[in-house]
Structure formats: C-alpha cells, structure tokens
C-alpha positions in Angstrom: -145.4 -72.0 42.8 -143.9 -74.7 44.9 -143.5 -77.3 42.1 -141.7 -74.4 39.9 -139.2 -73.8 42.2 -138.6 -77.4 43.1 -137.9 -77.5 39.2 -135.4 -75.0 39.2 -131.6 -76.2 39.5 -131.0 -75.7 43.2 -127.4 -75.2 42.4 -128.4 -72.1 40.3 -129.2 -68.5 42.1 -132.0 -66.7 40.9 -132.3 -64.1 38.4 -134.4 -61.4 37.8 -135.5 -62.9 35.2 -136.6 -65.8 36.8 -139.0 -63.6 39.0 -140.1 -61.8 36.7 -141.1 -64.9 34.5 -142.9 -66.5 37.8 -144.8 -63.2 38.3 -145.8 -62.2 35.1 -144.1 -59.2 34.2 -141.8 -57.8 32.6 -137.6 -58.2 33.3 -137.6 -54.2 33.6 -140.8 -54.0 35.9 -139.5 -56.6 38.3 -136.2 -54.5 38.3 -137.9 -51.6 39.3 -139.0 -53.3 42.5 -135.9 -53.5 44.1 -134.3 -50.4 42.7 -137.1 -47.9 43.5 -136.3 -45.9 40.6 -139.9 -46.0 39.4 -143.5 -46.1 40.6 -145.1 -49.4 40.4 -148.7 -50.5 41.6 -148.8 -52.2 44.7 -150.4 -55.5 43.6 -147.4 -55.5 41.2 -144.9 -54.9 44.0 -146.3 -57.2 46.5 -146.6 -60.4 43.5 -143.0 -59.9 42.9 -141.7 -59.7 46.1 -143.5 -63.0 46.9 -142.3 -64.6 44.6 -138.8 -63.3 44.7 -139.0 -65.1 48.4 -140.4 -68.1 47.0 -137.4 -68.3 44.4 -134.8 -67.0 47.0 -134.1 -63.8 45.0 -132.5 -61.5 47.5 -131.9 -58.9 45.0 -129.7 -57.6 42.4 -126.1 -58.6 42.8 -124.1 -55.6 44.2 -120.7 -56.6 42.7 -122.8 -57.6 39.1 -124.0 -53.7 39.6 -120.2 -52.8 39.9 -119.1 -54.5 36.7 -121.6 -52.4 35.0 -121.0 -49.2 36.3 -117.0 -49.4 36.8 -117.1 -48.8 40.0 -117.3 -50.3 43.2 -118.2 -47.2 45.2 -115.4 -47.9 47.8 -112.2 -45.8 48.6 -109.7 -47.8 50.6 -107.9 -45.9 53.4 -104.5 -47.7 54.0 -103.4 -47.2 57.7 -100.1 -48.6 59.3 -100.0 -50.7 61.7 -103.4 -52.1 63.7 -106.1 -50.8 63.5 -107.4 -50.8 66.8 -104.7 -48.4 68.0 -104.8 -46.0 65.3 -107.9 -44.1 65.9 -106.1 -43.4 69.6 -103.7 -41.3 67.9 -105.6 -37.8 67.7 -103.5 -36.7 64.7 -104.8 -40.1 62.5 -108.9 -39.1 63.5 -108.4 -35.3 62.4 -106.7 -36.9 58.7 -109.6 -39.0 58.7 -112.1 -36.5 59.4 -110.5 -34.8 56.4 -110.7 -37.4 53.9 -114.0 -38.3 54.4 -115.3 -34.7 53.8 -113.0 -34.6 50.5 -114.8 -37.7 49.3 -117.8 -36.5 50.5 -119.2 -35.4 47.0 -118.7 -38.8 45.6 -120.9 -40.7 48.0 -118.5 -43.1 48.4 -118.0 -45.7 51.0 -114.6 -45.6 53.3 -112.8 -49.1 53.3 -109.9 -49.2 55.9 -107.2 -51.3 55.8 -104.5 -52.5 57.5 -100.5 -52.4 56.0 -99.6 -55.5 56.9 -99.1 -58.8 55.4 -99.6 -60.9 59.0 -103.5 -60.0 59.1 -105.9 -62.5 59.8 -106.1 -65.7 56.9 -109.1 -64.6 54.1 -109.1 -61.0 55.6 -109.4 -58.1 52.8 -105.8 -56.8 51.0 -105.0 -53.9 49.5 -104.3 -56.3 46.4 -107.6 -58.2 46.6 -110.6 -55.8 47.4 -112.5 -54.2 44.4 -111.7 -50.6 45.4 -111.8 -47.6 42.8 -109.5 -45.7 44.5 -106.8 -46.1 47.5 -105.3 -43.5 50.2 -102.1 -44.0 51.8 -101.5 -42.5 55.3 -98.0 -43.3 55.0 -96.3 -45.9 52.7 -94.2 -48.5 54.3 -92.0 -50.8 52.1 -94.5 -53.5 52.4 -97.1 -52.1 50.5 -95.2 -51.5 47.3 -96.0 -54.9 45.6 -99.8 -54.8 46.5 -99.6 -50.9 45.5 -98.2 -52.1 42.2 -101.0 -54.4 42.2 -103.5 -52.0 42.0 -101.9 -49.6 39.9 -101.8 -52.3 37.0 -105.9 -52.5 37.7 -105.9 -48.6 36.8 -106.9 -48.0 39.9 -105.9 -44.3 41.2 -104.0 -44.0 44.4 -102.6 -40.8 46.9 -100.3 -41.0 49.7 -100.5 -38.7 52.8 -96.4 -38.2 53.9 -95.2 -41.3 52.3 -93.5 -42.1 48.8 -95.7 -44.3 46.7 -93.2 -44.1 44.0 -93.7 -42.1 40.5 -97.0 -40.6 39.2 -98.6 -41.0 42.9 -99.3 -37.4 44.0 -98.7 -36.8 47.7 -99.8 -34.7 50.2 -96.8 -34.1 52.6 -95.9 -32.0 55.6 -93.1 -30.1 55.9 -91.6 -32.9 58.5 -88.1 -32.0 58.2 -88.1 -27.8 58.4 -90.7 -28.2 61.3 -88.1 -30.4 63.4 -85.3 -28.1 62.7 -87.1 -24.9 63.7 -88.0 -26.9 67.5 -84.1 -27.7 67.1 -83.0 -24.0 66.5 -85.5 -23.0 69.0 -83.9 -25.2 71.6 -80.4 -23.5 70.2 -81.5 -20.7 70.4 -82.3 -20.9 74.5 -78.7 -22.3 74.7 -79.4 -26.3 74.8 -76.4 -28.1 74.0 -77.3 -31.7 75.0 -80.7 -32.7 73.1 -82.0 -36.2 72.8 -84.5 -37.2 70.5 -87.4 -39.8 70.9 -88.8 -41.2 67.5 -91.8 -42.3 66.0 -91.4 -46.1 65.0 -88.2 -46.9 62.5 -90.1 -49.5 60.2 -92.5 -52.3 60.7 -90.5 -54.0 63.1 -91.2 -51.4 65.8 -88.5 -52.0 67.8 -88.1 -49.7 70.8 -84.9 -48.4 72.6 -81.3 -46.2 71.5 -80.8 -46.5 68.5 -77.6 -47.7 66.5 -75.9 -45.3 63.3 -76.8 -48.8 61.3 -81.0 -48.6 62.5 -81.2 -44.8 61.9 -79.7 -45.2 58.5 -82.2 -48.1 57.9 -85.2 -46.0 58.9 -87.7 -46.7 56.1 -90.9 -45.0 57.6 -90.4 -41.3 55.9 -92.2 -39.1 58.3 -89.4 -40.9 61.3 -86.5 -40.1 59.1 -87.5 -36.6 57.7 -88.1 -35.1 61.1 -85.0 -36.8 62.6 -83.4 -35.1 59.6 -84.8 -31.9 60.6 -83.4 -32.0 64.0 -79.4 -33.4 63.2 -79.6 -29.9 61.5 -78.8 -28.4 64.8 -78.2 -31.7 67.2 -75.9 -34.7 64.9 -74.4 -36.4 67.9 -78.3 -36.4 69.6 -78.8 -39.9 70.8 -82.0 -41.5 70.1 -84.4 -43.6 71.3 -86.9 -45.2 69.0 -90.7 -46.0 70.2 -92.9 -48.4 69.1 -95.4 -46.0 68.4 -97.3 -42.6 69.1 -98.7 -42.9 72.7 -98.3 -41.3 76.0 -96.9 -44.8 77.7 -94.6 -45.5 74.3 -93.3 -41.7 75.0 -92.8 -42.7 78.7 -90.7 -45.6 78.2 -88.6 -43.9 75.6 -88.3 -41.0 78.7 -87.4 -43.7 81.4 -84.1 -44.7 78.8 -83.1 -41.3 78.1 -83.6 -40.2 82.2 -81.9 -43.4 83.7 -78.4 -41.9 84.3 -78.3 -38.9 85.5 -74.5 -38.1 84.2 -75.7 -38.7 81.2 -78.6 -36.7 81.1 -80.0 -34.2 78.4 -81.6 -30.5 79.0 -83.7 -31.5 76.6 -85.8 -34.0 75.1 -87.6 -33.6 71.3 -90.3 -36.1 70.8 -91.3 -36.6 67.4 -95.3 -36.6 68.8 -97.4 -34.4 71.2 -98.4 -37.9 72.9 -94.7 -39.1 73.2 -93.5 -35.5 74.8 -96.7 -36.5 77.0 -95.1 -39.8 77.9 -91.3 -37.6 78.3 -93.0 -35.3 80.7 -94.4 -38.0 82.7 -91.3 -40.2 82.9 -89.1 -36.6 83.8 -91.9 -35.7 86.8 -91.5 -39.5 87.7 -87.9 -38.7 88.2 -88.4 -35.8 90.6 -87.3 -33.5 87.3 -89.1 -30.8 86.8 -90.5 -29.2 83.6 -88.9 -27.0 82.1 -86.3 -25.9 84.6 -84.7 -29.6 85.0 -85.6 -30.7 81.4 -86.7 -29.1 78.6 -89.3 -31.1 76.3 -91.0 -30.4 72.7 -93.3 -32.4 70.9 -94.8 -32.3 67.0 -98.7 -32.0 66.0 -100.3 -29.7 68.0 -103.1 -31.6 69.2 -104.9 -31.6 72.8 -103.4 -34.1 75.2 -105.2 -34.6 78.6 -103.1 -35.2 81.4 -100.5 -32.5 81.0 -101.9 -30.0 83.9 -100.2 -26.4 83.7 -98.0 -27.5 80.6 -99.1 -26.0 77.3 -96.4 -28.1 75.2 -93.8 -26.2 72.5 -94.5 -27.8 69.2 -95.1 -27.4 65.9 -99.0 -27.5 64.9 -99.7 -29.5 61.5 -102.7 -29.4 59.8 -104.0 -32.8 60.0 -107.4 -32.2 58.7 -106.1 -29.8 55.6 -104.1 -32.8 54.8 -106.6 -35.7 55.0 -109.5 -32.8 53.2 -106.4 -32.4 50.3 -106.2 -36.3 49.7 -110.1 -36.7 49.8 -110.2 -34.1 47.2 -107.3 -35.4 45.2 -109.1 -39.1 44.8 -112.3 -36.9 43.7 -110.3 -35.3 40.8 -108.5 -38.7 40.0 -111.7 -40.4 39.5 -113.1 -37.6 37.4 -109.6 -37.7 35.0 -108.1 -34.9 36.5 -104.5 -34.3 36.8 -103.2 -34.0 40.1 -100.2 -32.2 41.5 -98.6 -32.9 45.2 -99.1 -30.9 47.9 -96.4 -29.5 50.5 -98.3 -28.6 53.8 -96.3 -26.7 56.6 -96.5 -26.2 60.0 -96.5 -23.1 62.5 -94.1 -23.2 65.7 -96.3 -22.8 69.0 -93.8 -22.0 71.8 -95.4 -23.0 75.3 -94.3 -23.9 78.4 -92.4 -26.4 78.8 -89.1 -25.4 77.3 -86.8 -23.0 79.0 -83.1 -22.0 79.0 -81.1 -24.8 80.5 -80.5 -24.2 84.4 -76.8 -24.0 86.1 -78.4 -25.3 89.3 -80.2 -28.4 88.2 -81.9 -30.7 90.6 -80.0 -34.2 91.4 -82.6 -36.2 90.9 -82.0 -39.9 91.5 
C-alpha cells in the first residue's frame, strides 16, 4: 500500500475513487463510509478507512457537496459595525434569537458578518462567501455594491429596518410614530425645551451636536426615522449624535447636553434604552435629579441594570417578532415563495423617569 501511494501524483488530492480502488470496493460502498447513509460490514468499514488514511482522504469535499445540491447550508447575518460590540446591545441578541428560530426548520448554519469594508485582509465578505441566503440588520450605504453582488448570484436577501433597495422585503419598525408619541408624551406634560441624543449618523460614527448639514446627511434609516418622529413635536431640538448604543456613549452625549446650565433642557429623548441609561447617569452626575430636574425617555424596552428605582418611559419594540419575521422570510425565499414586508410597531410604556417640568429646578453646577 506504501508503493501505491508513493505512485500517486502527490500534487493530486484523493478521490473516493481512489480509495475505493485501493480497497476493493465499490465507488458507492466507499461513499457510504463517510456519509453513514447505509449499513456496511465492519471489515468493510475498517479496510476503507485505512486506506483512506494511507491515501490522505479526509472525506468528501463539503463545497464539491454544495455544487451538487445548490446550496451551501449557510445564512449570512450582516451586522453593522464590530462585531464584538454588537452582541452588548440587548436589542441585537433578542433579533438574533429570533432569526435563528425562523431558520430553524432549514437546519441551516448562521454566518455573521461584519458591514464594513476595513475588516481584516482575506477575511469573509458579504460579496465572497458561498451563502444561500443573507439578512440585513440594517443596511448602511456601504453594503449596496456587495448586496448587488449577491443579488446577481440569485441569492435571496431580507433587511431588518434598512432599505436594500427594490424587490428586498423588509421587516421594519415603526421608528418614526414611536418617537413622535415619546415627543407628544413629553408635550403633553408641558416640555418645551427637549434635546435629542442619537444613535450613530453613518459609518463614520462621529459623536457630539450635530450641524443642519450632518442631520440632513444621516444615512443610517433607523437614526433618521426616529429623529423624524421627534421634529414632529420638537424641530429646533438640538442634537447630539453617539457613536453608538451603550450606557457610556449615552453618558457622554448627556455630559454635552448638561454642561451649561442656561442652556439646559427639561428633557432629554435618547434614541436607545442604554443611551437614556448613559443620560440618567451623566444628569445624577450633575447633582440633577430624575425626573423632577430632567426628564429622560429612551426607545426598546429592554432591561438595563444599573438604573435603581427608575423604570424608564419608552417605547417597547419587538426585537424577537422582528428577527423570528426575517428568519421566516429567508425560509419562504428559499422555498420560491413570495414575500411581502412587514411593518412592526411599538407600545408606549410610561415609567418613571419623566414628569412635568418643575418651576423650582435645582442649580446644579
């Protein structure tokens, strides 16, 4: 057995064939072997194994396997921005939870991916990875030429609160009615000076107040819809952007807003549960008190530690309806389905950290 594979082009990988040749059986019996599918005698099993080591036959070639069935078996989720921060944000896990029980009929693996175009040299793109389908959790401008990519591969694709352009369904929120009913709620309590903090503009991430010129730049459609939602009520708001949804991103966005305290708001709607965390934190770091000095509101609806007494007014989204509804969608896709969009919507949870404005505010430094 030595000699034969010393006269076997080293340069060549081993077949099947080639080991079922050497063992004396059939192409279809040594196949068998590795994929299990049938019972085969254990002399059988044990000759061809050996001398599938002896050749260095590892197995059958999983992408070989693809070509023939199609697929690839893999579902690309596209995330924005890294990927070692996103799974901090509670609202990205529940979507995620969601997806992978709507894909959960098609046994399918879950490929995440980052959106941008500075990852590592040679690491996976949305452009380059055999994928049968792809799920956008957002759609930043970036990703519509390797979107297009894939699209021209016939390769089915579904956005979560993004616009992937024509014939992509999307699953949405209603972003911009759920801002402006925490903006008439604030109204309504008789809040006339209301200052917003953002999620991130665009890829850039740049943090602080924002210019007319940035907010009419804002690309990322979840930012811009539920800014929309609150110049409803608030136009002249000023507003700070973050750099992206987080308890310490929310406090530095807080610290701006706070710093002068002539030009302080009675309120401050953060476009996150963990930046209103971050508002609340930079407000008690003030000596400001919650809701009687400052009023806050976030968006979500999802635990955050470290609030003590406050139960946060906000809007609560369903994050796992929405990731569940794209999971499903890619199922359908796959199958030849059409697919419509979905609109989700949110439900107004008023807590406690939103009041009237008081006459008698404290003069904090």
């Amino acid at each position: 057995m030595t000699g034969m594979s010393q006269g076997r082009d080293a340069a060549r990988r081993a077949t099947i064939a080639d080991v079922a040749q050497a063992a004396g059986v059939s192409p279809s019996t040594a196949s068998v072997v590795f994929s299990g599918k049938a019972p085969v005698a254990d002399s059988t099993r044990e000759r061809v194994l050996a001398v599938a080591a002896e050749l260095g036959y590892a197995g059958p070639d999983p992408r070989a396997a693809s070509l023939r069935r199609g697929r690839s078996g893999i579902v690309a989720v596209v995330l924005e921005g890294h990927l070692r921060t996103a799974f901090l944000d509670p609202v990205t896990t529940a979507m995620m939870d969601g997806v992978t029980d709507g894909l959960a009929g098609l046994g399918a693996g879950v490929l995440l991916l980052r959106d941008d175009t500075d990852a590592v040299a040679g690491a996976p793109t949305l452009a380059s990875v055999p994928v049968d389908a792809v799920v956008l959790i957002g759609c930043s401008g970036r990703l519509h030429e390797d979107l297009d990519a894939v699209r021209a591969r016939g390769v089915p694709a579904v956005v979560i609160e993004g616009d992937a352009g024509e014939g992509v369904p999307r699953i949405d929120l209603d972003n911009r009615e759920a801002a402006a009913q925490l903006a008439r709620h604030l109204r309504g309590l008789g809040h006339e000076r209301v200052d917003v903090v953002t999620l991130p503009f665009d890829a850039s991430r740049l943090r602080g107040l924002a210019s007319p010129e940035r907010i009419a730049a804002i690309t990322v459609d979840v930012t811009r819809k539920r800014l929309d939602g609150v110049r409803e009520e608030y136009p002249d708001a000023r507003v700070v952007s973050a750099g992206g949804s987080s308890i310490d991103e929310g406090m530095i966005a807080g610290r701006t807003l706070l710093e002068q305290a002539e030009d302080r708001p009675t309120a401050i709607m953060a476009q996150s549960d963990l930046l209103a965390a971050g508002v609340i934190r930079a407000a008690e770091e003030r000596g400001l008190r919650v809701p009687e000095d400052l009023s806050v509101t976030g968006f979500d609806g999802v635990v955050v530690d470290g609030l003590g007494d406050h139960v946060l007014t906000t809007v609560v989204q369903p994050a796992v309806g929405k990731g569940r509804a794209a999971g499903a969608a890619v199922a359908r896709l796959l199958a030849g389905e059409q697919v419509e969009s979905i609109v989700f919507t949110c439900r107004f949870r008023e807590g406690t950290t939103t009041c009237a404005p008081s006459h008698g505010r404290a003069s904090a430094p």
